[in-house]
C-alpha positions, 0 to 999 in steps of 0.5 A: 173097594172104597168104605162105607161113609162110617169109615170116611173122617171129616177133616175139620168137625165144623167150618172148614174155612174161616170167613178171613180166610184169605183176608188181606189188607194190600192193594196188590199184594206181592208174588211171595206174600200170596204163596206165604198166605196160601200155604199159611191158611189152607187146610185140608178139606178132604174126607178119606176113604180106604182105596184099593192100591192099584186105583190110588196112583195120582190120589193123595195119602191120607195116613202113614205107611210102614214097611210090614216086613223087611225088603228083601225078606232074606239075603238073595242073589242080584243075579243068575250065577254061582253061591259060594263062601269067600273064605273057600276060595283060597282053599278050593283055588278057585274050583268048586262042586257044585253041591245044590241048585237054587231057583227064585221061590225055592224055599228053606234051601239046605245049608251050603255044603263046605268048600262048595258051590251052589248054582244059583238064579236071581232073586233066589235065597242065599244058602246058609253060609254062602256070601258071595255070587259069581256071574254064570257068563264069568264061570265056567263049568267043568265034568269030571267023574259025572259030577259037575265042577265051577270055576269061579274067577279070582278078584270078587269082593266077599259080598259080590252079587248078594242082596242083604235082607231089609237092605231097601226097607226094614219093618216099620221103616216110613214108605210113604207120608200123609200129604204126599201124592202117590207116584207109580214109584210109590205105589210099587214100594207100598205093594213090595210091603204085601199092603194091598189096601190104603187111606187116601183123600176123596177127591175134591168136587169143583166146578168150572165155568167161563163168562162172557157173551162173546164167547162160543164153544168149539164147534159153533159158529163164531162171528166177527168179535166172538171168540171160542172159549179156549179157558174152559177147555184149558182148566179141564185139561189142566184138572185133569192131572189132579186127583179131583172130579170136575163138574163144567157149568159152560159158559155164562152170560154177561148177566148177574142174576144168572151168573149168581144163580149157577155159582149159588147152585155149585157151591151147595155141593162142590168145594171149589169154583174155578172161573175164568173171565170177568175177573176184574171190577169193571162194569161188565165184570159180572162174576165179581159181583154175583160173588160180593152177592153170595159170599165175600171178595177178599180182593187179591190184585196181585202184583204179577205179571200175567195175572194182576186181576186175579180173584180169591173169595169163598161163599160160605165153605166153598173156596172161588177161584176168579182167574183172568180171561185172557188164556196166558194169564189164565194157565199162570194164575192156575199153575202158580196159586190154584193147583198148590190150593186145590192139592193143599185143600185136598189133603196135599203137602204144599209143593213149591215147584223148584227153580233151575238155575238158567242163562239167558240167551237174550237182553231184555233191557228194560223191566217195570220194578215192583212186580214179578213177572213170568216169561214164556222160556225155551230150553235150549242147547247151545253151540257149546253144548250148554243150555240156555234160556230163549224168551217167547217174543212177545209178552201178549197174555192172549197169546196161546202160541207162546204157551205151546211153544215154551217149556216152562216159566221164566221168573223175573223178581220185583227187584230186577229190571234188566236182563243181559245174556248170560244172566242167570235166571230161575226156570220153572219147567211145565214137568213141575206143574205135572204137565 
């Protein structure tokens, strides 16, 4: 059951960002200057609740756990067999009276007998003295003078079959760090350990919206040179993987004075605005303007490609985001630079995704220097059966094809200007974005 407010602990006491925040002083600064910037700058805005462990899957832990006891608790059998003491067997010659029988939850069972055996069952305490298990299909079972004899095959290793005591966890071993996002893995590590409650981050509030007169939302009509607003629907889904509560402000008109008052009305009560369209500084570039009105621009061109007209700015402690309107552009500028900030703003460790090392299938003969560049990538087997990497075939940034036919991005640095096939490339798969 979440806690009362007494329980909830600011992370910051006053501001919780600088006015500078993302304050740079390039043009268009480089891919990896922005990451370094971001993971440099961003703090954890989040407050923290306790949470019941089962609705914590996806949420960020906000404090260390430990283990509260050992894992197992006491040495136990791996499977349903036969206990026995390896020293015997040279002795018994391999046949023993089965002396006890021991079921999973069967508590302080008697010691071993000498030179004997105990039928035993899977996660069942090991008997004092026993410790080694055979496997019941490996054993047979013999009546002489009504009581019942094993015959254990010769070869196990003293040990066989047994799970020792805090072989997984011991007390006060680390479970699950601060800043890390709870993984139905974790959670049944945390559950092993008896901890039914935990502390995790309050989900971030962040507010949505799309801008242009030409767009329509699905379902409306649309007229020769409108368009339905595909941004919108895409950053809920895509928002929709974070531990965050989403608030849609719809589509907004070419029009500052009401583009300013839906952004000045979110940033009262949300931490982050996320929009999509009029992002660069043309004149009908309205969420620019409304946002140099309320708060400050610390305009962030990036040398990148899809993307290059993406914006970062604050208006006071709420964080905005102004990614492209052109959809490819939208989805990379999200997966690349605002999901690691929203994760790290509420309370997350910074988490590069990794890079597979891939050879292309293509030649790309010509590339413009000083820029990073993200292809559409296909991972695809090859008639030796090896894989390699397709490039989607066209590099249009409003191509939404490209999106749902690829399997990731393709990263090109600014110093490359050529791919040949065979090269090997750095492969970003979507599962690293948790899509």
């Amino acid at each position: 059951m979440p806690s009362s407010d007494q329980d909830k602990v600011k992370i910051v006491s006053t501001r919780k960002l600088m006015d500078d925040c993302f304050l740079n002083d390039k043009e268009r600064l480089p891919h990896e200057e922005a990451i370094a910037i971001l993971k440099d700058r961003l703090k954890p805005v989040a407050m923290n609740e306790l949470s019941p462990l089962e609705n914590s899957s996806g949420k960020v832990l906000a404090a260390d756990i430990a283990a509260t006891r050992n894992i197992p608790s006491t040495d136990n059998s791996a499977v349903d067999g036969y206990a026995y003491r390896a020293s015997d067997f040279a002795a018994a010659g391999g046949f023993f009276p089965v002396t006890n029988r021991i079921a999973a939850g069967d508590l302080n069972p008697s010691a071993l007998a000498s030179s004997g055996a105990v039928r035993i069952f899977t996660g069942a305490v090991m008997p004092q003295g026993a410790d080694t298990v055979a496997m019941q299909e490996d054993c047979q079972i013999e009546i002489r003078d009504s009581k019942e004899f094993v015959a254990i095959p010769s070869g196990l290793k003293p040990g066989a079959n047994r799970r020792r005591a805090a072989e997984d966890l011991a007390i006060g071993n680390l479970i699950a760090s601060r800043g890390e996002i709870l993984t139905p893995q974790t959670i049944s590590a945390i559950a092993s350990s008896g901890i039914a409650q935990i502390s995790i981050y309050c989900p971030l509030r962040i507010a949505v919206l799309s801008s242009g007169n030409e767009l329509r939302e699905p379902g409306e009509n649309a007229k020769d040179g409108q368009v339905f607003d595909s941004n919108r629907h895409l950053l809920k889904a895509l928002l929709g993987t974070l531990p965050v509560k989403v608030t849609d402000l719809g589509i907004q008109p070419d029009d500052v004075e009401a583009v300013a008052t839906s952004i000045a009305g979110a940033a009262v009560n949300h931490d982050i605005i996320i929009s999509t369209g009029g992002a660069s500084r043309g004149e009908e570039d309205h969420i620019i303007a409304a946002l140099d009105r309320l708060g400050k621009r610390h305009l962030w061109q990036l040398a990148v490609k899809p993307g290059r007209p993406m914006s970062f700015g604050q208006i006071g402690d709420t964080v905005f985001f102004g990614l492209p309107g052109n959809p490819v552009a939208c989805f990379v500028c999200f997966l690349l630079y605002v999901r690691p900030a929203i994760l790290r703003l509420g309370g997350a460790d910074w988490n590069e995704p990794r890079r597979f090392l891939v050879p292309a299938n293509f030649d790309y003969p010509k590339k413009k220097p000083d820029r990073r560049e993200f292809w559409r990538g296909m991972y695809r087997s090859r008639k030796d059966g090896t894989y390699g990497l397709d490039k989607f075939d066209r590099d249009g940034s409003g191509l939404i094809s490209g999106l749902r036919q690829a399997d990731g991005l393709v990263e090109i640095p600014e110093d490359v200007t050529s791919v040949r096939s065979g090269d090997l490339l750095n492969f970003i798969p979507w599962s690293e974005f948790g899509i």
